[in-house]
C-alpha positions in Angstrom: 56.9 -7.4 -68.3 54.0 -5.5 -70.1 54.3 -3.1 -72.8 52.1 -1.1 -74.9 53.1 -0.3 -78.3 51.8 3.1 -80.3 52.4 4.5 -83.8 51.5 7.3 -85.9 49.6 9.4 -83.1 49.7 12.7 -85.4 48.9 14.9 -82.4 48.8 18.2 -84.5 46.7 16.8 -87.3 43.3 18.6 -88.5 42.0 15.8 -90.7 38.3 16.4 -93.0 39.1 20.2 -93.6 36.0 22.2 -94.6 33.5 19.4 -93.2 31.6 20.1 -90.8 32.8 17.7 -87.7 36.7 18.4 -89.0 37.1 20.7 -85.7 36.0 17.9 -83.7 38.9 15.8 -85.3 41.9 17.8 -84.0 41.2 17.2 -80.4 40.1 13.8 -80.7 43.2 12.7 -81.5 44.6 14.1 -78.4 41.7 12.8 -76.3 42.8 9.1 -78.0 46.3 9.6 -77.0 45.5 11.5 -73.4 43.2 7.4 -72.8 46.5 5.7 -74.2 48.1 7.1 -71.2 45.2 6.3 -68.6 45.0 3.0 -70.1 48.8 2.4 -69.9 48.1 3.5 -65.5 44.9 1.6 -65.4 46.9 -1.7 -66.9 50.1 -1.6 -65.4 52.1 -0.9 -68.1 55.8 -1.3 -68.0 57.0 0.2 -71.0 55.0 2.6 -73.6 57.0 2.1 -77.4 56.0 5.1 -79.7 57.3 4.2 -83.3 57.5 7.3 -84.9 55.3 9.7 -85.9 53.6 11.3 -82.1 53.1 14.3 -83.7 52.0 15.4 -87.7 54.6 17.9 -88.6 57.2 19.8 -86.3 56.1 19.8 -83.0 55.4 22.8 -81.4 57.0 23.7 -77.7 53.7 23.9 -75.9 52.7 20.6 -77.7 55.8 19.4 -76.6 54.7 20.3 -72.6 51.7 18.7 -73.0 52.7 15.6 -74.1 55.4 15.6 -71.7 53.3 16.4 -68.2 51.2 13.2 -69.9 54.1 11.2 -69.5 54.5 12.8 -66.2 51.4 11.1 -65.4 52.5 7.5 -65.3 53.0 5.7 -62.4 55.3 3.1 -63.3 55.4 3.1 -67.2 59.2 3.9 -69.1 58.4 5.7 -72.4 61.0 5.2 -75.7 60.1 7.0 -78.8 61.8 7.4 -82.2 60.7 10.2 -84.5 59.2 9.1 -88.1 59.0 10.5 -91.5 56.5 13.3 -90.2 58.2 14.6 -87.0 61.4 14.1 -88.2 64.2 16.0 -86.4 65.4 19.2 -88.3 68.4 20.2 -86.5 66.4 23.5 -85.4 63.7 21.2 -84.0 62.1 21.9 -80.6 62.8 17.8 -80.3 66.3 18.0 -79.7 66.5 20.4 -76.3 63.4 19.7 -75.0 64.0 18.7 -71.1 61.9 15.2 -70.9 60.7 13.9 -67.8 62.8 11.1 -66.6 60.5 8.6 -67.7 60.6 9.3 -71.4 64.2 7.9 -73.1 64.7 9.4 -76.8 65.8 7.4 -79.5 66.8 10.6 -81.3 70.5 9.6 -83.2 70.6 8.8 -87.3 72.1 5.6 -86.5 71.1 2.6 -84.5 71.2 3.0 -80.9 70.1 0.8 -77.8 68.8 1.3 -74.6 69.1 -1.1 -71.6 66.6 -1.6 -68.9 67.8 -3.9 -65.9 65.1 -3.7 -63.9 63.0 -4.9 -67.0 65.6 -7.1 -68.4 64.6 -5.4 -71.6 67.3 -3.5 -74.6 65.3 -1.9 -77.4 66.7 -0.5 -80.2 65.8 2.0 -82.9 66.8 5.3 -84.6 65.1 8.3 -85.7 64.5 10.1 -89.5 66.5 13.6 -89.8 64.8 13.6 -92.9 61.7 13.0 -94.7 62.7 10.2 -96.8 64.8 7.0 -95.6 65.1 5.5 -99.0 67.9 2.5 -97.6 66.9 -0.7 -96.1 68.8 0.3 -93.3 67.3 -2.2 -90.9 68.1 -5.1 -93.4 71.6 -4.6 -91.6 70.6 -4.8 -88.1 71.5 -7.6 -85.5 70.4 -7.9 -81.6 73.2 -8.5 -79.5 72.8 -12.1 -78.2 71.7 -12.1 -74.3 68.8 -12.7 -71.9 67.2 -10.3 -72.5 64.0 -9.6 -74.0 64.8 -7.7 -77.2 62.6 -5.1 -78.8 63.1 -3.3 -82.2 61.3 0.4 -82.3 61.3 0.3 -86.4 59.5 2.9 -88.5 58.8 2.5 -92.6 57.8 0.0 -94.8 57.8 1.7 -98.2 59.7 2.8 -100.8 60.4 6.0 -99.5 60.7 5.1 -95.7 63.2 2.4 -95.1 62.1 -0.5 -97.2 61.8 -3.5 -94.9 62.7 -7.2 -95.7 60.5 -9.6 -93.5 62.8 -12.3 -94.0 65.4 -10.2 -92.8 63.6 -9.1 -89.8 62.8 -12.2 -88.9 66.5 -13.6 -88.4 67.8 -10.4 -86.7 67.3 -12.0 -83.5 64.8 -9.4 -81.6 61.7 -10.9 -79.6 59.5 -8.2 -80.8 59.4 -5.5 -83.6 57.1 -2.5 -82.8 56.3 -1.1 -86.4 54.7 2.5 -87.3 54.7 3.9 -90.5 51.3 1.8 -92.0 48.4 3.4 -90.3 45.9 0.3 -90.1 47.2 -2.4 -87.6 48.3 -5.5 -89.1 50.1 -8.2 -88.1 53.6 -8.5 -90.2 55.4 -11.8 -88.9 53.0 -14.1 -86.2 54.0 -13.1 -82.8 57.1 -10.9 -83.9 56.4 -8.0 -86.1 53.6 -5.7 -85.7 52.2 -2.6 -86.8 50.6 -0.7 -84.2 48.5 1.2 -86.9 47.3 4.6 -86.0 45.4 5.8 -82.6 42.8 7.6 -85.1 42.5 7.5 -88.4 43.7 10.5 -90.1 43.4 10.1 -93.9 39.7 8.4 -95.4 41.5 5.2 -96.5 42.2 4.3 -92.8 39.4 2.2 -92.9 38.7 0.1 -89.7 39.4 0.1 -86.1 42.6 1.5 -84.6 44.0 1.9 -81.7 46.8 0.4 -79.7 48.7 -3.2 -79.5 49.4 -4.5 -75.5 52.4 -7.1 -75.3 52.7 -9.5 -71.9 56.1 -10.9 -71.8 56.7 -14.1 -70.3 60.0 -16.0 -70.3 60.4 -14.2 -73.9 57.6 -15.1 -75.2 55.3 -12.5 -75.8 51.3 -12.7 -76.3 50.2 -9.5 -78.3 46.1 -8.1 -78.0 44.7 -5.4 -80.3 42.4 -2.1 -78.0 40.4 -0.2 -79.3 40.2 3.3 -78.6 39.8 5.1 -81.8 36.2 7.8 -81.5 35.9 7.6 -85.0 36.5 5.4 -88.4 36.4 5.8 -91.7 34.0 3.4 -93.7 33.5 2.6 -97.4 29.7 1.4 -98.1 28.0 0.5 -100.6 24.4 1.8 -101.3 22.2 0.0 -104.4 20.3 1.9 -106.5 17.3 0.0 -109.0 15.3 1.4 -111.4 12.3 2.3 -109.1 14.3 4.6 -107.3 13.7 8.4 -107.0 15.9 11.1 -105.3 14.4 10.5 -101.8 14.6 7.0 -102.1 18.0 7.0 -102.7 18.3 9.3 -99.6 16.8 7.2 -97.4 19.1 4.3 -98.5 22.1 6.2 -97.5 20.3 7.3 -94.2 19.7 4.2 -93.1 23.3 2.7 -94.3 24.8 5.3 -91.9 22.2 4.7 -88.9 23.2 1.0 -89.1 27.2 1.8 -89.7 26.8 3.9 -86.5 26.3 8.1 -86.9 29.7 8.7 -85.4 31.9 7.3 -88.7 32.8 8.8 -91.6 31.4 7.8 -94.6 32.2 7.3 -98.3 29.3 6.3 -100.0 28.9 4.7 -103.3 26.1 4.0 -105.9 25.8 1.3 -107.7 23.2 -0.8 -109.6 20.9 0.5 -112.5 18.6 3.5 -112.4 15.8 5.0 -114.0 17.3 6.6 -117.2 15.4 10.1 -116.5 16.5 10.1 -112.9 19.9 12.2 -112.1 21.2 11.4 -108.4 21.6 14.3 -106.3 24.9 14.1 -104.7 24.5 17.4 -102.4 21.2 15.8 -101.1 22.9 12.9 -100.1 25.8 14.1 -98.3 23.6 15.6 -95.8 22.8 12.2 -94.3 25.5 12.7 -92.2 29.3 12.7 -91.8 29.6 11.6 -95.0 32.6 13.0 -97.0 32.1 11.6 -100.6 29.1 9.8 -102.7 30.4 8.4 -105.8 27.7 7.3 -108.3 28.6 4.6 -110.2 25.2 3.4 -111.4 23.9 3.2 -114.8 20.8 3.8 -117.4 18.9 1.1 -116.9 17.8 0.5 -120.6 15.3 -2.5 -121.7 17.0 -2.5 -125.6 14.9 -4.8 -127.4 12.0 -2.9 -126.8 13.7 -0.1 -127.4 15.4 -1.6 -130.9 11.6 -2.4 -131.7 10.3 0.7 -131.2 12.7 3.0 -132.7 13.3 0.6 -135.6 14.5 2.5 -138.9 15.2 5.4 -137.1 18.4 6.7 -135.5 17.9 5.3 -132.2 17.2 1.8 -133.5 20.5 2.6 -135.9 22.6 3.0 -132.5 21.6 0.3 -131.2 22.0 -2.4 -134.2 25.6 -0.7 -134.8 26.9 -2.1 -131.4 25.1 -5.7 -133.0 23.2 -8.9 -130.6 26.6 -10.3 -129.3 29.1 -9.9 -126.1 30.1 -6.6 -125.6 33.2 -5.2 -123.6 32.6 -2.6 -120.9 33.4 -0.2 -122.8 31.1 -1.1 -125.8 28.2 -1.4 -122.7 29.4 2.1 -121.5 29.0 3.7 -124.7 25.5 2.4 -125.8 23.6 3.4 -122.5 25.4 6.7 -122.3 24.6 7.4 -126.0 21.5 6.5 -125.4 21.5 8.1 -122.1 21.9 11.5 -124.6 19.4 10.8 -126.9 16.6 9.8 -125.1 16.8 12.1 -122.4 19.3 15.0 -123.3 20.3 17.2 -120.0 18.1 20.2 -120.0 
């Protein structure tokens, strides 16, 4: 048996609002999950898992057509889903009465439910969130029923808020695999048994990393997981340094050519670090043009050469400032304050 386990699709989702690419971002995420479902025909998939979370909020009922002639579209592939923390089923929710294909199977109940599959010798279990928050460790308490067959928990949390989850627990519960959503990077949680699938594409800027789906080949119930990729886009956190001979443009460059090499098509959070040139005030707007880049934080600082300046401004107030702070160790914050101070004397903004 084959399966191919999803999480946290957030069709719906609009992420980057009031950049530039953000309308690109929207259908991207259904392009990633319309190649989940190619993929899932193109592999010989036997079962699709979706834990939680397919869409961002509420669904809507032509969303809910959509999704559903994709399913349509499999040849041979069973679908179970459970709804998460985001899609969670309101009792007016367009969920509840929507008429599935016969392929899909809803685990829709409050409670703990299981499904059987004979012809895949598979039961997986799961529930879905009427609500946003699951604050119990209500799978702490669950069991498989001992049997033959290859056991799969669809589980969804992780957190405080969303069903806290004990590993040690999960571990003893007897199931052959746990298909986790909730955490939106991919990560393995217990080796060979627990695993979130992260999310298809990132949707908030910490998602740094690849994402995309986790494929499962079952043999004799043992079960051999792989990580695909499919994601169009990540989020990435780079560094850019910054010295003393720096100017504006320089600095521009830097951050050009740490996107280039990071690939044009991420996004980008930038940060400065290093020491600059006292007089020179980075120009944050003139960065983010080097691409999709969504925040520059500057985090470098006066570079200030202070016993030439104690000698030079000796007796005056200057030289004062800097013999108050004295000639030994100083905390961080001591080291803030004498380079902004003198950051404001030396070169007061005009």
């Amino acid at each position: 048996m084959r399966f191919m386990h999803i999480a946290d699709v957030h069709l719906g989702a609009a992420p980057d609002h009031g950049f530039l690419w953000a309308k690109d971002r929207g259908r991207e995420i259904w392009e990633s999950f319309r190649r989940c479902i190619a993929d899932a025909n193109e592999k010989k998939v036997d079962l699709l898992l979706i834990a939680g979370d397919l869409f961002h909020r509420q669904p809507e009922l032509s969303q809910l057509r959509e999704v559903n002639y994709l399913f349509s579209t499999l040849e041979r592939t069973v679908v179970v889903l459970i709804a998460g923390n985001h899609d969670y089923l309101k009792p007016s929710s367009p969920y509840l009465k929507f008429p599935w294909n016969e392929n899909v199977i809803c685990l829709f109940a409050p409670q703990c439910e299981r499904v059987r599959l004979p012809e895949l010798r598979t039961e997986i279990y799961g529930f879905s969130y009427h609500s946003q928050e699951i604050r119990e460790p209500v799978y702490d308490s669950l069991e498989a029923e001992p049997n033959d067959y290859f056991k799969i928990l669809l589980a969804h949390g992780g957190d405080a808020e969303h069903v806290p989850i004990s590993k040690a627990r999960l571990q003893d519960a007897g199931f052959d695999y746990i298909a986790l959503g909730h955490i939106h990077k991919p990560q393995m949680v217990i080796q060979n048994l627990a695993m979130y699938a992260g999310a298809l594409e990132p949707v908030d800027c910490n998602d740094t990393g690849a994402h995309g789906y986790i494929i499962g080949d079952v043999q004799r119930r043992r079960v051999k997981l792989s990580f695909v990729e499919v994601c169009c886009r990540e989020y990435r956190h780079e560094t850019v340094e910054v010295t003393e001979n720096d100017t504006v443009y320089s600095i521009r460059e830097k951050v050009a050519q740490t996107v280039h090499a990071g690939g044009t098509q991420h996004m980008y959070r930038i940060t400065l670090i290093g020491e600059r040139d006292p007089r020179l005030r980075p120009d944050i707007r003139e960065y983010m043009k080097c691409g999709r880049i969504f925040e520059v934080v500057d985090t470098t600082v006066p570079a200030f050469h202070l016993e030439e300046l104690a000698e030079r401004y000796r007796g005056q107030l200057i030289g004062k400032y800097i013999e108050s702070f004295g000639d030994g160790q100083r905390s961080i914050v001591e080291e803030k304050a004498l380079r902004y101070g003198l950051e404001a004397l030396l070169y007061p903004k005009q």
